[in-house]
N, C-alpha and C positions, 0 to 999 in steps of 0.2 A: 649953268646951275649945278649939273652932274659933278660937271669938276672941282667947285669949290665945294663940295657935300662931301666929297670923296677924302681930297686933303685934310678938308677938316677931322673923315673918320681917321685915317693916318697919321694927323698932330698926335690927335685922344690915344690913339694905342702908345704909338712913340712914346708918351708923355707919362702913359702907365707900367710900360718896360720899363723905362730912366727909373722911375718910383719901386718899383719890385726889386731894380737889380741894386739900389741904393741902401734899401729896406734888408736886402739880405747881407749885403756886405757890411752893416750895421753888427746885424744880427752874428757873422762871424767874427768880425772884431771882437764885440764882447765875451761871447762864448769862449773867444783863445783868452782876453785876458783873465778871466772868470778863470779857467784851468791853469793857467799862468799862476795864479797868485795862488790857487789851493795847493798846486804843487810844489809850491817853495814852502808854505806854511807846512808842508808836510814836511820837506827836509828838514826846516828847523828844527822839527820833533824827532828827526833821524829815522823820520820812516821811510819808505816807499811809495810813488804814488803810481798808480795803475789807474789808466782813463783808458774807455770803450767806448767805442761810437757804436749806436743801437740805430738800425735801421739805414734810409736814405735820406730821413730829414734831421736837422742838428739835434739829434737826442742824444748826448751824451751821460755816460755814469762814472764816476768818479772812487776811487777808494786808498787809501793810503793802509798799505802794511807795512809788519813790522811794530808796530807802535803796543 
């Protein structure tokens, strides 16, 4: 009974890594295309764009000069 109590706690972690690491690779997909497309919209306008990463989690800030 210890053993299948155990696997089972090991499935549920497993299963919540797989979901976390899923959840963030999401989360930086978008993020690049999110800055992807502001900074082409920016060159069209012939400006500059200047992106900061703020901190250790995806907070980034975005600014286009020049314009």
């Amino acid at each position: 009974m210890y053993n299948r109590f155990k696997k089972q706690i090991v499935l549920i972690i497993s299963s919540l890594a797989i979901m976390v690491a899923i959840g963030l690779s999401i989360d930086m997909y978008l993020t690049h295309k999110e800055i992807l497309d502001a900074s082409n919209a920016c060159y069209d306008r012939n400006g500059y764009p200047i992106v900061h990463k703020e901190g250790p989690v995806s907070n980034w800030s975005f600014t286009c000069d020049g314009l």
